[in-house]
C-alpha positions as CSV (number, residue, x, y, z in Angstrom):
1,X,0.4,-29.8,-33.4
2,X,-1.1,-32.6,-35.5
3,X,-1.3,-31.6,-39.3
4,X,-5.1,-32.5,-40.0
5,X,-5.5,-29.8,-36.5
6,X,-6.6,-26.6,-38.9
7,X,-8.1,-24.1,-35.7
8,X,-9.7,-22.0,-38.8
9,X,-11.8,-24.7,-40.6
10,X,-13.0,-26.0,-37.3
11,X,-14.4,-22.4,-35.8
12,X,-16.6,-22.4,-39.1
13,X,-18.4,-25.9,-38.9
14,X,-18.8,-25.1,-35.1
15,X,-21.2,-21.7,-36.2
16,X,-22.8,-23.8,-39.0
17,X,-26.3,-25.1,-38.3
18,X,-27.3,-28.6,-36.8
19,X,-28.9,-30.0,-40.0
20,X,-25.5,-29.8,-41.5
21,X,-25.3,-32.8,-43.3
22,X,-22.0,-33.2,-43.3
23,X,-20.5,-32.1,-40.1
24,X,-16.8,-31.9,-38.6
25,X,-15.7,-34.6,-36.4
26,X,-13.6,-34.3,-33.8
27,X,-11.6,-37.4,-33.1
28,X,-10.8,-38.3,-29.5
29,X,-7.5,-37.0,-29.2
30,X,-7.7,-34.2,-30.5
31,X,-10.7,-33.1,-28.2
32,X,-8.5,-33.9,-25.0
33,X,-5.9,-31.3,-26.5
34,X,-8.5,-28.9,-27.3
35,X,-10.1,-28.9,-23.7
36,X,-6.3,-28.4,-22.2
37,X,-5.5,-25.8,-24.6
38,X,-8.9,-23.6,-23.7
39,X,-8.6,-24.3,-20.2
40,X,-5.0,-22.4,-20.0
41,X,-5.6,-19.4,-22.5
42,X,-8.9,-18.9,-20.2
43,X,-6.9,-19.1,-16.9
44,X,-4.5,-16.3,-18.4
45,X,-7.2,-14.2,-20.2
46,X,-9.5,-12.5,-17.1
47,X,-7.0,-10.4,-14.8
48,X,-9.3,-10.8,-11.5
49,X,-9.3,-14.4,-11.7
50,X,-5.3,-14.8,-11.3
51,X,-4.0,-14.9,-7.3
52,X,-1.2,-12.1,-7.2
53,X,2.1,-13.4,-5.3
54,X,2.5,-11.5,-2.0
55,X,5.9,-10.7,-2.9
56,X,4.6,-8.4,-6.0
57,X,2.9,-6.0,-3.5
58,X,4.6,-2.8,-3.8
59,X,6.3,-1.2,0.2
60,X,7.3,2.0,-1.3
61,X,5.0,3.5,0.8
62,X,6.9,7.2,2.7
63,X,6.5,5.1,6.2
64,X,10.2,4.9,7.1
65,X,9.4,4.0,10.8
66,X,7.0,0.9,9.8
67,X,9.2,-0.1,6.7
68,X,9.0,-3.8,6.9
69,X,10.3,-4.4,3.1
70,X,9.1,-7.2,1.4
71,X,8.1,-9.2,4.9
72,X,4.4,-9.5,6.3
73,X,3.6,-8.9,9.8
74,X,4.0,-12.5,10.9
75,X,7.7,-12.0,10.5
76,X,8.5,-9.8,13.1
77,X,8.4,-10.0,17.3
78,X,7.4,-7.2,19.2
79,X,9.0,-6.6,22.8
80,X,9.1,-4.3,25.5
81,X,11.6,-5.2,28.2
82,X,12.6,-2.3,31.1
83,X,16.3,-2.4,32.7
84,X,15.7,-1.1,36.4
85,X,18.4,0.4,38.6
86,X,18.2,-1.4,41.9
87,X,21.1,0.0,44.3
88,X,23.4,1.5,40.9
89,X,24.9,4.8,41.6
90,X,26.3,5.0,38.1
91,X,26.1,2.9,34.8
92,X,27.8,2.1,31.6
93,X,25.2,1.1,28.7
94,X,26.5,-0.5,25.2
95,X,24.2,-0.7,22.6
96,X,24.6,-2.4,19.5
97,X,21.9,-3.1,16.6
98,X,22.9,-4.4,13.3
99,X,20.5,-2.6,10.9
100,X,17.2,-0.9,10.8
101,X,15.8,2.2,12.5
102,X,17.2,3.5,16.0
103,X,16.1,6.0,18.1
104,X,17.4,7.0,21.8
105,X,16.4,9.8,24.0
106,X,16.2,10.2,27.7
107,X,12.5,9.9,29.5
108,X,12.9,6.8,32.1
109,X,13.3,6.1,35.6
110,X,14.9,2.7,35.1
111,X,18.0,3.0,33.8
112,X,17.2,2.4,30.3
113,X,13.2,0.9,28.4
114,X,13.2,-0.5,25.3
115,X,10.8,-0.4,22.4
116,X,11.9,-3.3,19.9
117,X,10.4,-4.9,17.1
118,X,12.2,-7.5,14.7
119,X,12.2,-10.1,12.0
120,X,11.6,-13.3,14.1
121,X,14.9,-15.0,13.1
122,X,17.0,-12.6,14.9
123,X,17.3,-12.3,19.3
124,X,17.1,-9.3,21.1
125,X,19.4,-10.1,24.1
126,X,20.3,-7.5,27.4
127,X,22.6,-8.3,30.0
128,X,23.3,-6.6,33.0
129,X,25.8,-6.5,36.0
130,X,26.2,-4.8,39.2
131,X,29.2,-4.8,40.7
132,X,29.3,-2.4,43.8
133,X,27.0,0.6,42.8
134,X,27.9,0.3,39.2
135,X,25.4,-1.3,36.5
136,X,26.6,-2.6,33.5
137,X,24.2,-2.9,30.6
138,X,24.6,-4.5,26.9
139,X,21.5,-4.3,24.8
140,X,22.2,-6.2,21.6
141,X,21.3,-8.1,18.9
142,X,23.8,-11.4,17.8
143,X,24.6,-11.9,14.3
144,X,23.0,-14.6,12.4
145,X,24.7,-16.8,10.1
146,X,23.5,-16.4,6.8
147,X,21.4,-13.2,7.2
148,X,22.2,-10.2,5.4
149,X,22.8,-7.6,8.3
150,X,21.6,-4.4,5.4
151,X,18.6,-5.4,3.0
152,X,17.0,-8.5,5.4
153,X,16.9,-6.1,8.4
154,X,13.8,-4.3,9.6
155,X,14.6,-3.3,12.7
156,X,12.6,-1.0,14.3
157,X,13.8,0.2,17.8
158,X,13.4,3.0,20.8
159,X,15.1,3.2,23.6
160,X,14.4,5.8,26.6
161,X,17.2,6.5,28.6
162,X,17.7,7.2,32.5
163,X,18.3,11.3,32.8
164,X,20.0,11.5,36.1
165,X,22.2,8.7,36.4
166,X,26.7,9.4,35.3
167,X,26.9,6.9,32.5
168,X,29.3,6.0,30.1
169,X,27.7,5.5,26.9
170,X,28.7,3.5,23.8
171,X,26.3,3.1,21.0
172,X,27.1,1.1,18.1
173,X,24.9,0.9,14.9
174,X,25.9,-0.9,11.2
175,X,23.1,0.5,8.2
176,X,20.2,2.7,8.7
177,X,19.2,5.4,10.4
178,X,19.7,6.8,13.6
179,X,18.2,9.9,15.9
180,X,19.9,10.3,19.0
181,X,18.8,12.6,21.6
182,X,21.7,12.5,24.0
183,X,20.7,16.2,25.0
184,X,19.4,15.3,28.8
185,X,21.3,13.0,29.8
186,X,24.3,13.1,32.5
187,X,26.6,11.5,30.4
188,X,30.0,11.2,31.4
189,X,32.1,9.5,28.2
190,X,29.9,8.8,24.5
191,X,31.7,6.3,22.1
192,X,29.6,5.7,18.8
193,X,30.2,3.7,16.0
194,X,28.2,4.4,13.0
195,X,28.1,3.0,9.9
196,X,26.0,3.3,6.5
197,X,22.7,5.5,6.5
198,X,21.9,8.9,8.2
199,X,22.4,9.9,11.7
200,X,21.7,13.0,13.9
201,X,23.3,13.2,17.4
202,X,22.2,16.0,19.8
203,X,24.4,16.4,22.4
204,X,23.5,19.7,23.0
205,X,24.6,21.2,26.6
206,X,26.6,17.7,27.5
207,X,28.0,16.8,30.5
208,X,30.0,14.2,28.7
209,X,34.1,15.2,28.7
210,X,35.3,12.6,26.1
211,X,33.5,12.0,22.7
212,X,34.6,9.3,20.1
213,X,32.7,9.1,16.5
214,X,33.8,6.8,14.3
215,X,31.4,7.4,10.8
216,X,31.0,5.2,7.8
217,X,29.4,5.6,4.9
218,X,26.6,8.2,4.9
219,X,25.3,11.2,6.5
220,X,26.5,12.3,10.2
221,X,24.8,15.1,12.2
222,X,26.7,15.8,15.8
223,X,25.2,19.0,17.9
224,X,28.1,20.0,20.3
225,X,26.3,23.5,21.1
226,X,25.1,24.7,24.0
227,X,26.1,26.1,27.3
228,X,29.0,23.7,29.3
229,X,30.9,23.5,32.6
230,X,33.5,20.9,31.7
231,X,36.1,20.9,29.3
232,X,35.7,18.6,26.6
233,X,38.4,16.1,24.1
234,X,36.7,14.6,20.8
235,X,37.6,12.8,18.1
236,X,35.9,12.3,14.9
237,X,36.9,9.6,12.6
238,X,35.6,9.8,9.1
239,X,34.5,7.4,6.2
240,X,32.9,8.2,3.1
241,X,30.2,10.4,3.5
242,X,29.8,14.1,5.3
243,X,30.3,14.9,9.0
244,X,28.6,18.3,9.9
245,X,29.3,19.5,13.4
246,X,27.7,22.4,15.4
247,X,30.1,23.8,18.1
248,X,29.6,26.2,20.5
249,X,30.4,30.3,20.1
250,X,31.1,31.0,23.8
251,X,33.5,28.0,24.3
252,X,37.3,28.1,23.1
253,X,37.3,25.3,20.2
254,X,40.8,24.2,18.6
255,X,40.1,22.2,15.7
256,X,43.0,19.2,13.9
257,X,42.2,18.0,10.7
258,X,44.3,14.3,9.0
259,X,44.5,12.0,6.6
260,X,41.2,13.8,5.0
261,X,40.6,14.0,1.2
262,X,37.3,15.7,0.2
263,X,35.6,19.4,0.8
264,X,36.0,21.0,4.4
265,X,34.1,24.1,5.1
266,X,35.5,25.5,8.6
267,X,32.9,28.5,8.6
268,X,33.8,30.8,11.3
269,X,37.2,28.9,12.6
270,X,40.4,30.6,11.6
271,X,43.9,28.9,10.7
272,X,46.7,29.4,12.6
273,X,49.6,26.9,12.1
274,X,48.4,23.5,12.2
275,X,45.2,24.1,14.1
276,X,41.9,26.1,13.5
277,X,40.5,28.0,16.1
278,X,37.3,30.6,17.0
279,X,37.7,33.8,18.5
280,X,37.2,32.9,21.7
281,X,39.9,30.3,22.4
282,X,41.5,32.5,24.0
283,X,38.8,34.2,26.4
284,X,36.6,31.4,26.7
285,X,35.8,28.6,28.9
286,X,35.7,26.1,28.9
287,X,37.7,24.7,25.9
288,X,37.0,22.1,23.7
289,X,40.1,20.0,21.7
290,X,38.2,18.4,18.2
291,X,40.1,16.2,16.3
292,X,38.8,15.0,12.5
293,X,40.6,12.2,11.0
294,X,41.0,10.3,7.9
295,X,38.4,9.7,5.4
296,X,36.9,10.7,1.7
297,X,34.3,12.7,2.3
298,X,33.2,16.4,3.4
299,X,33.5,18.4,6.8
300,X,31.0,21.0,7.7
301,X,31.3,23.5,10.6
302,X,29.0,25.7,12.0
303,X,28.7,27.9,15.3
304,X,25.9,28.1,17.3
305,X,25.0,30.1,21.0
C-alpha cells in the first residue's frame, strides 16, 4: 500500500461538508486502487449474491436407491433392454456389475429384463448364444481405464428373471449392495462372487444342487431354508466381514469349517469329530454338505422350518 494511503483520515473528509475549504484529494492512482479494493470486499460481503459451486451441494440424503454422489442427472444413461427365449429349453446367465446397487428377482417371461441406469462413461453390454436349445446370456459392464470401480460408480440396476426356465446362474458383483431374490427360480447351479458392501441372498426352497459363495469384505446374508427335493453341495468362501446362513431344520446338514480366524456361532449344530451336524442328519432328507472356508471374519448359523 502507498504510505501517504491513510483509510482513516480519508473516511473523515469524505463525511465533512462540501464548503470544506480545504478538502482531500484523491490522486489518480490511488482512486483506481480504491475502486478495485471496494469492488472485491463488496462481491465477498452479501452471501446471496455469490454463485455456490454444484459440487458443494450436500447428497447425504437417506435415498440409497437414487444415490447418484456428487454427479447431476446429465451423467447418467437410462436403459431398458429385454433378453427373450426364442426356441431355449434351458439357459446359463452371468451377470457381472462393477459397483453400485443390484437387485435380481424372478417376474419375466423372457428369460431375463433389465432395469439399468449408469454414469454415461461406462457401457452396459449383453450377449447371448443359442446353441441347440441352450441360451447363453452375459449381462455386463467393461472396465474403464482410469475409472475408479468403488467411489465413481452409481450404478443403479434390476434385473427380473425368467421363473420356469433350468438355469445355471453366476452372479458376480465388486462394491455395494446387493438383494437377491433367487427364491422362484428353477435354478439348477448358483456361483456368486461378492465383494465389498452388504448382500442378502434368498434362496429359499431352491432347486439349485450346487452353491458356490465366494464373500469379500462386508456383510453376507444366504437363506438356504425351506422345503427341498434334491440334495444339495455348497461351499462358502469367506473374506473379512460376516457370513450368516439360514439352513433348513427338516434337512440333514453336515457342516466343515477351514482356514477361519474370527467368531463362529453354530447355533443348533452339534460337533462330532471334524464335522457339525443337526439332529436330523441322520433321519432327514434330503441332505445338505456346507463347507466354510478361510477368511477373518464371523460365521453365524441359524435354523429355520
Amino acid at each position: 500500500m502507498h504510505p501517504s494511503f491513510r483509510p482513516q483520515s480519508l473516511s473523515i473528509s469524505l463525511l465533512k461538508k462540501p464548503n470544506n475549504p480545504h478538502p482531500m484529494k484523491i490522486p489518480p492512482f490511488q482512486l483506481v486502487f480504491l475502486l478495485l479494493l471496494g469492488s472485491c470486499i463488496y462481491s465477498h460481503t452479501p452471501e446471496e449474491n455469490t454463485i455456490k459451486d454444484d459440487t458443494a451441494v450436500d447428497f447425504s440424503y437417506s435415498a440409497p436407491e437414487e444415490d447418484q454422489g456428487s454427479f447431476s442427472e446429465d451423467s447418467f444413461r437410462t436403459e431398458r433392454r429385454k433378453i427373450g427365449l426364442g426356441k431355449a429349453r434351458t439357459a446359463s446367465v452371468d451377470i457381472s456389475i462393477p459397483a453400485g446397487i443390484l437387485s435380481v428377482k424372478g417376474g419375466t417371461p423372457d428369460l431375463a429384463e433389465v432395469s439399468i441406469k449408469y454414469r454415461k462413461e461406462r457401457r452396459f453390454l449383453i450377449k447371448q448364444d443359442l446353441t441347440g436349445d441352450h441360451l447363453y446370456a452375459k449381462l455386463y459392464m467393461p472396465k474403464i481405464e482410469g475409472l475408479k470401480e468403488i467411489s465413481d460408480d452409481r450404478t443403479i440396476c434390476s434385473i427380473r428373471m425368467n421363473e420356469k426356465v433350468p438355469m445355471d446362474l453366476s452372479l458376480n458383483m465388486g462394491a455395494g449392495k446387493g438383494k437377491f431374490d433367487l427364491s422362484g427360480l428353477n435354478l439348477r447351479t448358483v456361483s456368486m462372487s461378492l465383494g465389498a458392501g452388504e448382500f442378502t441372498v434368498n434362496l429359499k426352497g431352491t432347486s439349485a444342487t450346487n452353491v458356490k459363495v465366494n464373500a469379500g469384505v462386508g456383510e453376507a446374508t444366504v437363506d438356504l431354508s425351506g422345503k427341498r427335493k434334491e440334495e444339495l453341495d455348497a461351499e462358502f468362501n469367506c473374506g473379512i466381514g460376516t457370513l450368516r446362513l439360514i439352513l433348513p431344520r427338516s434337512a440333514g446338514v453336515k457342516v466343515s469349517l477351514s482356514g477361519l480366524i474370527g467368531n463362529t456361532d453354530m447355533g443348533e449344530l452339534v460337533r462330532k469329530g471334524s464335522y457339525f451336524y443337526n439332529d436330523a442328519w441322520e433321519t432327514g432328507a434330503p441332505r445338505m454338505r456346507i463347507d466354510i472356508n478361510g477368511g477373518i471374519g464371523d460365521v453365524k448359523i441359524t435354523m429355520a422350518e
